[in-house]
C-alpha positions in Angstrom: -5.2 -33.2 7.0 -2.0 -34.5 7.1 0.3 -33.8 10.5 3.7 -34.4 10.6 5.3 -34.2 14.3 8.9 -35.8 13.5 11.8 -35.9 11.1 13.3 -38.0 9.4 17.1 -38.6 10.3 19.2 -41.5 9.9 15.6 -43.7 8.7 14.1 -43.3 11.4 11.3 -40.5 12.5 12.9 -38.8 15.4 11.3 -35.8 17.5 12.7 -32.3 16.3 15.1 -30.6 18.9 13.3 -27.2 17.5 10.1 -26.2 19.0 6.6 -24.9 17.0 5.4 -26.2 13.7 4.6 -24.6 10.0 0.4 -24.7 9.1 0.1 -25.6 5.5 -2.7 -23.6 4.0 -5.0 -24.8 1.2 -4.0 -22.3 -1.6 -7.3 -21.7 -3.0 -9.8 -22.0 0.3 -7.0 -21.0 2.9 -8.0 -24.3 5.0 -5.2 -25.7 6.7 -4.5 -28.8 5.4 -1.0 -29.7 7.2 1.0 -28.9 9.8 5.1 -30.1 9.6 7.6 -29.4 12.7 9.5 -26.2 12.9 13.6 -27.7 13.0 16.5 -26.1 14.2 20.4 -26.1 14.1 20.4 -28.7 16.1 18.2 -30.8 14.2 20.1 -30.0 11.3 23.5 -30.9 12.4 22.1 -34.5 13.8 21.1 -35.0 10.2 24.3 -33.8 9.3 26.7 -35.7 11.0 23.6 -38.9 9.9 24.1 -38.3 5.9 27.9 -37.4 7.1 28.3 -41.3 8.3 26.4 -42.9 5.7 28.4 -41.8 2.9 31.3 -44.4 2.8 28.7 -47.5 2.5 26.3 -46.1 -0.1 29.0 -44.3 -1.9 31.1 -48.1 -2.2 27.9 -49.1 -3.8 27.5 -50.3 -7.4 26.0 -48.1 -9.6 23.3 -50.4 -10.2 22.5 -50.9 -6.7 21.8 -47.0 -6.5 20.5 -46.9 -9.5 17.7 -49.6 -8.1 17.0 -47.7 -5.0 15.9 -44.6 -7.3 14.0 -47.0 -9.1 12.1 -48.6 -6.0 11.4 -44.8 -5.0 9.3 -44.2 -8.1 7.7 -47.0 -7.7 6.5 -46.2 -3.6 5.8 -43.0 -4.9 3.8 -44.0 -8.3 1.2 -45.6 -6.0 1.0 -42.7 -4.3 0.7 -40.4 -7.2 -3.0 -39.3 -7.0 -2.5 -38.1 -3.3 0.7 -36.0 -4.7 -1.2 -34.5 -6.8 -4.0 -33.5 -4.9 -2.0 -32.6 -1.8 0.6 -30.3 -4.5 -2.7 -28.6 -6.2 -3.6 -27.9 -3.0 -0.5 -26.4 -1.6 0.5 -24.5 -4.5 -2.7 -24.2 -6.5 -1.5 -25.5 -9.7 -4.7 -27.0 -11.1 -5.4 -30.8 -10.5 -5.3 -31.8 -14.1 -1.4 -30.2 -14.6 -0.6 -30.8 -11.3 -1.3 -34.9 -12.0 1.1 -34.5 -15.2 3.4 -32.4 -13.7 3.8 -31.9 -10.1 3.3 -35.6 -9.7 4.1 -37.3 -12.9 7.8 -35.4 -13.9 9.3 -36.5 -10.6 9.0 -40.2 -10.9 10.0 -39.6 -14.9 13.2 -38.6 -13.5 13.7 -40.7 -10.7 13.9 -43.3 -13.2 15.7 -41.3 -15.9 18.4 -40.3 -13.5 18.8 -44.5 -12.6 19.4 -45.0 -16.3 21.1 -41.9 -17.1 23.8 -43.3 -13.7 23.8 -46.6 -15.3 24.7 -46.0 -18.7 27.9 -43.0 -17.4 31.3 -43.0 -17.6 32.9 -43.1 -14.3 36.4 -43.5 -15.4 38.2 -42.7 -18.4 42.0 -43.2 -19.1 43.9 -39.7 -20.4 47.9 -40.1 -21.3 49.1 -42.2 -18.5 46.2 -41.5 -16.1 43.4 -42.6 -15.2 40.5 -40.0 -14.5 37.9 -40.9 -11.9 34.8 -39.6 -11.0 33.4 -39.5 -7.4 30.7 -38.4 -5.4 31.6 -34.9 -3.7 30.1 -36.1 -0.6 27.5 -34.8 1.6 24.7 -32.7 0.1 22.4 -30.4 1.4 19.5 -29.6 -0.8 17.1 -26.3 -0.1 14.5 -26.8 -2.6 11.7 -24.1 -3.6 7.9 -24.1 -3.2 6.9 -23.8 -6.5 7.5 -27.0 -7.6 8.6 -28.9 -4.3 8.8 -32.3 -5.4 9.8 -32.1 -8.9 12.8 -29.5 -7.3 13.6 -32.0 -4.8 14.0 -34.9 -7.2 15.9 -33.2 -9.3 18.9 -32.9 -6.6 17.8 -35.7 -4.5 18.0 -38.4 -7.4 20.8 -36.7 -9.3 23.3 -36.6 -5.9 21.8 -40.4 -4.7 22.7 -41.7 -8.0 26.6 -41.1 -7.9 27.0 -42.3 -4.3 26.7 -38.1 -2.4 24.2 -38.4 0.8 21.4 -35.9 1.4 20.1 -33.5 4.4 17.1 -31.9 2.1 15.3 -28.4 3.4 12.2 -28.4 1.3 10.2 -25.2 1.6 8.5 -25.0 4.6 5.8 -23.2 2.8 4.9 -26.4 0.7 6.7 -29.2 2.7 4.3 -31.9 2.5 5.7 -34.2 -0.8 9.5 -34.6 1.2 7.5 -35.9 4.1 5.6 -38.3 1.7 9.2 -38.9 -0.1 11.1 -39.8 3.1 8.0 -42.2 3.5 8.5 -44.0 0.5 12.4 -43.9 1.5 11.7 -45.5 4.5 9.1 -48.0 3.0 11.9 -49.1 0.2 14.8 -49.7 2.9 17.1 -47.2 1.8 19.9 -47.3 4.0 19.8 -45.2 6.8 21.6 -41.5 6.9 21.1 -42.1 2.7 18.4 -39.2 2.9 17.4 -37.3 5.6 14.6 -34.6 5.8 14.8 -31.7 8.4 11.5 -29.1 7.6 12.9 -25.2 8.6 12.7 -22.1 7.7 16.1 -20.5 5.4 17.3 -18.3 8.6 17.5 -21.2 10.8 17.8 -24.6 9.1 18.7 -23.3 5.6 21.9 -21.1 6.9 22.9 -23.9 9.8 23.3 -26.1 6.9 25.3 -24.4 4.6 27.9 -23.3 7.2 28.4 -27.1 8.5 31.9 -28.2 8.4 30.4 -31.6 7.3 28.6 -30.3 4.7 30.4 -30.7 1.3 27.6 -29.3 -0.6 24.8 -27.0 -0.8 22.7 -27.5 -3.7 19.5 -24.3 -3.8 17.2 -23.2 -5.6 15.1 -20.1 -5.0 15.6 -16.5 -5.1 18.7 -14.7 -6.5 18.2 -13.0 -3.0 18.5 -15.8 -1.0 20.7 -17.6 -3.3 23.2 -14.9 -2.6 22.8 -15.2 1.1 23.6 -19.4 0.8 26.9 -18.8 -1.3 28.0 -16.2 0.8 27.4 -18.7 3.6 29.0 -21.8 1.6 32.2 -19.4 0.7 33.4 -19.6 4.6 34.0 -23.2 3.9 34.9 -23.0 0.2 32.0 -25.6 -0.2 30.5 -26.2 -3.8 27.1 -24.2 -4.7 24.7 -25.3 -7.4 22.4 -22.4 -8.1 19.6 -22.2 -9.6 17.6 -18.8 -9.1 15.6 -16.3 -10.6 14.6 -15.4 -14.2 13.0 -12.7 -16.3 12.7 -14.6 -19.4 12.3 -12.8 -22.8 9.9 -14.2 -25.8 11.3 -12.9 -29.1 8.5 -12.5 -31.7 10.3 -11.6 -35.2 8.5 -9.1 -37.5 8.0 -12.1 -40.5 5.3 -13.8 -38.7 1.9 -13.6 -39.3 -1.7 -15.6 -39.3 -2.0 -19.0 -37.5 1.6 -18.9 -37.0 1.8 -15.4 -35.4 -1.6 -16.5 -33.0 -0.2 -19.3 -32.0 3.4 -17.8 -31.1 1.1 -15.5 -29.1 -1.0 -17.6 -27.6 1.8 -20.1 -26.5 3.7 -17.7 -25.0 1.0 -16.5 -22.8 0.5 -19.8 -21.2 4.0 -20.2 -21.0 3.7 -17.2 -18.5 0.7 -18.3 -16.7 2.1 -21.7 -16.2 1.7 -22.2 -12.2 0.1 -19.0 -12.1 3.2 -17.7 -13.1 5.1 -19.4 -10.7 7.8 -20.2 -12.4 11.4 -19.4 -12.5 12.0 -19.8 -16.3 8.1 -18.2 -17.4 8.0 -15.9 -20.5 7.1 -13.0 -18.4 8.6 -10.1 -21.6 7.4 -10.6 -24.5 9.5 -8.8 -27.5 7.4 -7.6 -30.2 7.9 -5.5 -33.7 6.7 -2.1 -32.9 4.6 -1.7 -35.8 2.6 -4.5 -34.8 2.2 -3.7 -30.8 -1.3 -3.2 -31.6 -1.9 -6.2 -33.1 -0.3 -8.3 -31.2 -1.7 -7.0 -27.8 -4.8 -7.6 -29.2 -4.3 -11.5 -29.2 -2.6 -11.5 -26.0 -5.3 -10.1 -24.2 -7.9 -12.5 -25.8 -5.9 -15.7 -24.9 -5.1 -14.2 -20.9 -8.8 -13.5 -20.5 -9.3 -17.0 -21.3 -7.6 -18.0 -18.3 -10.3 -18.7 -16.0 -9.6 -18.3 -12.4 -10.8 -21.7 -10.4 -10.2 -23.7 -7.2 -7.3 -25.9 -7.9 -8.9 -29.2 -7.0 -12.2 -28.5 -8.4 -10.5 -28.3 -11.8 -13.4 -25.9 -13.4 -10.5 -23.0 -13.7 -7.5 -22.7 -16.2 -5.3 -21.0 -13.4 -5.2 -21.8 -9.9 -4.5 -19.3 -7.0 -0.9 -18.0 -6.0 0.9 -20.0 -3.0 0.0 -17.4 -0.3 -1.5 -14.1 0.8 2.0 -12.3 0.8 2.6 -13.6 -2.2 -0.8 -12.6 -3.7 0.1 -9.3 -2.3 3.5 -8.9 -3.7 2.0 -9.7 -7.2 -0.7 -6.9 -6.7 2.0 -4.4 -5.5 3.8 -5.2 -8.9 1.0 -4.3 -10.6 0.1 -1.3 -9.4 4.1 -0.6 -9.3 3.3 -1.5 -13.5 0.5 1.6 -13.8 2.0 3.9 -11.6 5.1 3.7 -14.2 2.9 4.2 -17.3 2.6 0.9 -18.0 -1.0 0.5 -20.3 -2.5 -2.4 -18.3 -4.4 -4.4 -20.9 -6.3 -6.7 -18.8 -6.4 -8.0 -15.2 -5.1 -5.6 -12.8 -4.6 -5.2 -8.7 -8.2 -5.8 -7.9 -9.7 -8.7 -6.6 -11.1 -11.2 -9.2 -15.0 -11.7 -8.5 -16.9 -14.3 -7.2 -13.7 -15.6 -5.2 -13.5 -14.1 -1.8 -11.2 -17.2 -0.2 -8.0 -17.9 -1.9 -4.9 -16.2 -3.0 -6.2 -15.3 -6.6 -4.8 -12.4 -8.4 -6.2 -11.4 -12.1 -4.3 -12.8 -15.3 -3.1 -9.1 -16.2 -1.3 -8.2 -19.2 1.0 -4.8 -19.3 1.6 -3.1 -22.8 3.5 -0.7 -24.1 6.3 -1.8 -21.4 9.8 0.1 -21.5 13.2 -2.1 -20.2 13.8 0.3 -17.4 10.5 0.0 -15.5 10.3 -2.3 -12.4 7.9 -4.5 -14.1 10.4 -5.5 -17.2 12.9 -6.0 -14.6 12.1 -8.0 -11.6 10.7 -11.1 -11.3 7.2 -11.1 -10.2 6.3 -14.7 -9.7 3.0 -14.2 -10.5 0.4 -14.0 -13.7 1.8 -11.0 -15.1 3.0 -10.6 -18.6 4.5 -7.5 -20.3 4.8 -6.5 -23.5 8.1 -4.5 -25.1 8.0 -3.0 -28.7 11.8 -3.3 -30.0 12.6 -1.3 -33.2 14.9 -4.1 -35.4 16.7 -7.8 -34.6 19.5 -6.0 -32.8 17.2 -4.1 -30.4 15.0 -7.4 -29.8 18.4 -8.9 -28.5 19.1 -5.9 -26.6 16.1 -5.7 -25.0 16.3 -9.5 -24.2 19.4 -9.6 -22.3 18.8 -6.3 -20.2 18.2 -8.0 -17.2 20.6 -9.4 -14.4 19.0 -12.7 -14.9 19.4 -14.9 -18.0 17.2 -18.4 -17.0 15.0 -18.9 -20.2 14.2 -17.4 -23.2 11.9 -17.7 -26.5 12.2 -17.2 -30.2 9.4 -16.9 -32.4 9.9 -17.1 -36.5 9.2 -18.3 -40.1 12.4 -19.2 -40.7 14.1 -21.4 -38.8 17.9 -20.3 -38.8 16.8 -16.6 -38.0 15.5 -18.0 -35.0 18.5 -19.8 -34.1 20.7 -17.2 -34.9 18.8 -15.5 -32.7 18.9 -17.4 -30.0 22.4 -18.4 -29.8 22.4 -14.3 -29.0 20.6 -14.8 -25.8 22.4 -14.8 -22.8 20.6 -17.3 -21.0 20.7 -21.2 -20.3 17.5 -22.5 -22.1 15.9 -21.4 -25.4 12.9 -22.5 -27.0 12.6 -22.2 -30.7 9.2 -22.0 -32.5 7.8 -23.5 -29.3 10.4 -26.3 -28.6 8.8 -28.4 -26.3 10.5 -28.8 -22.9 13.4 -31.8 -22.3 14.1 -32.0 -18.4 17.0 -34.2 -19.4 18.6 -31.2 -21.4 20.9 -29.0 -19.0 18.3 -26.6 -17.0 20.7 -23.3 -15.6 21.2 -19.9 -15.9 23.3 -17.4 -16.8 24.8 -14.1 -15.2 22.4 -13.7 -11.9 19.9 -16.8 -12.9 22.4 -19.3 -10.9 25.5 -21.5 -11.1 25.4 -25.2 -12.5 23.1 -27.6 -14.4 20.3 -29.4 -13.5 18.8 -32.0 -15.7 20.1 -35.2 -17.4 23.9 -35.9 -17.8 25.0 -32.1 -16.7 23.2 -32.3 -13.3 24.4 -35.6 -12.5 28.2 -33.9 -13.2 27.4 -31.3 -10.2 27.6 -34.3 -7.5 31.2 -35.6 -9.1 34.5 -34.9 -7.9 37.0 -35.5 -10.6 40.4 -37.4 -9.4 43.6 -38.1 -11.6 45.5 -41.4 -10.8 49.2 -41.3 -12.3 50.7 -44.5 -13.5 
């Protein structure tokens, strides 16, 4: 069990001002497993005004001196990358197995891409007679999500470090354990003080005191569009910068010339893409756009690759899908799919009830929806949770329809023969990533959305940007 009684503020580990503590639940046996202090305001603005002093030394820094300290961080961390695992799968209930490659193995990936990706920018350029600099913004605070809280965190943390901005990070305080293990490797690399500082809260009381700070020069979130809403309200008092990234409803286009291997595997991809973390993830293919002549056929194949999606204790490794993060989010999920057949939805497989054989955990059944209009609740809100639904569209112009009739626009899919349909497709989508003919993943491509999905870039060169003032010098 791991028991965290103290923050981390200006490097050192410092007793909270707030009072009470989060219990961190094993996902899949409902053991507690952790317990992380419960901060305040106050706690918040000491890391604050912490980050707040810090920022002239680390931001006169070289490049390469920053760029080292990222470096040094994967490293502390890469010997620590079994217990991240185990202690993420366990939080979240992504499956060991993914959770080692992902949940463990992406962050320090882009620790170190982010030290190169610094090293190798252009800071300065001259334009006319001026010169154009680059700086950090300042101080950042960072709210990360639960779903995937240290490869969220690294993505802001390392970005922001890189360029010289200092951090107050809020990871979830629902999975909260990987920050504490990061400010331990912070502390163990000799990052200079105030560089990084973690405060565990909840949104109402850490999240908000942070992004109404004075000293505060930017809030940097990802979560809900709900509560992403909330934060830039907040930051608009102070006309502070917001990075956004929030929700999705992501739409898998599969055109009308595929068929055979090609057509089972566009199927079949596209259904794990939905299940990935349980479907606890923000981009997931959760709609899946089919020809209408072939909704038969095509439902068919989905529901024999979901019920291949054994349900299974995360650690133990036996299952191909893990539980959900927590009983009111195994409950929310279930209350989405009963929302599904109460609209006239034809549930395929899965379904509301519990799975069998697994009394302790927050399971909920790999379900599959057919026959799925735009307007009902299920094709429009995001359900976070092992649910896909299937849409019949008529022709190309009504698949494109269809796909942007949401408020989000996160991540999208196109499945075809030919090549430049599918791009021609996608470059129709109005959203901020799209895969074509199962395009693997690049986290150093720009990660956003569009329209409700968020504001700003993650990934690569474009999230490094968000932490850089831009300054013209006139000679």
């Amino acid at each position: 069990m791991k028991i965290h009684d103290r923050l981390y503020i200006n490097g050192s580990w410092v007793a909270p001002l707030g009072q009470g503590s989060f219990e961190i639940r094993s996902s899949s046996t409902e053991e507690l497993i952790g317990r992380v202090p419960a901060g305040n305001a106050e706690d918040a603005a000491r890391a604050v005004e912490a980050a707040a002093g810090a920022f002239g030394p680390w931001a006169a820094r070289s490049v390469d001196d920053r760029a080292t300290y990222l470096e040094k961080l994967a490293g502390a961390l890469e010997s620590r990358r079994q217990e991240l695992a185990t202690t993420i799968a366990s939080e979240v209930g992504m499956p060991i197995k993914l959770s080692t490659l992902i949940q463990a193995g992406a962050p320090l990936m882009l620790l170190r891409a982010f030290a190169g990706i610094a090293r190798a920018y252009t800071f300065e350029e001259i334009v006319g007679n001026s010169r154009v600099v680059r700086e950090p913004v300042g101080v950042v605070a960072c709210i990360t999500p639960w779903n995937y809280p240290l490869l969220q965190v690294v993505n802001k943390v390392a970005a922001a470090l890189a360029v010289g901005c200092t951090v107050v990070l809020k990871p979830s305080e629902v999975a909260p354990l990987s920050a504490f293990m990061l400010a331990e490797a912070a502390e163990a690399i000799g990052l200079p003080p105030g560089v990084l500082n973690v405060v565990s809260g909840d949104g109402p009381t850490v999240g908000e005191a942070l992004a109404t700070h004075p000293r505060v020069d930017m809030i940097s979130f990802t979560g809900s569009t709900r509560a992403g809403r909330r934060v830039a309200e907040l930051a608009a008092r102070g006309i502070k910068r917001v990075a956004l990234e929030l929700g999705g409803k992501s739409a898998n286009i599969l055109l009308d010339d595929l068929d055979g291997p090609e057509l089972e595997r566009a199927v079949k991809t596209g259904v794990s893409s939905c299940y990935l973390n349980s479907g606890q993830t923000c981009s997931a293919l959760t709609r899946m756009l089919v020809p209408r002549a072939r909704l038969d056929e095509i439902t068919a194949l989905a529901r024999t690759a979901a019920e291949k999606f054994t349900l299974g204790d995360a650690l133990e490794g036996v299952g191909r899908l893990g539980p959900l993060i927590s009983a009111t989010q195994r409950e929310r999920v279930r209350g989405f799919i009963r929302k599904g057949v109460e609209e006239g939805a034809r549930l395929v497989t899965g379904g509301a009830e519990p799975p069998d054989g697994l009394a302790r955990g927050y399971f909920v059944r790999p379900t599959v929806f057919t026959a799925v209009r735009s307007d009902m609740t299920i094709a429009q809100e995001e359900i976070f949770g092992p649910v896909l639904c299937i849409l019949p569209y008529d022709d190309e112009d009504d698949a494109v329809r269809i796909a942007n009739d949401t408020i989000y626009g996160l991540g999208g899919a196109v499945w075809s023969k030919d090549p430049a349909r599918a791009q021609r497709i996608a470059r129709r989508m109005r959203t901020g990533q799209v895969d074509i003919n199962g395009g693997a993943f690049n986290p150093l491509a720009p990660f956003g959305g569009y329209k409700q999905s968020g504001i700003g870039r993650e990934g690569g060169r474009h999230g490094l940007e968000e932490y850089l003032e831009i300054k013209s010098l006139q000679q």
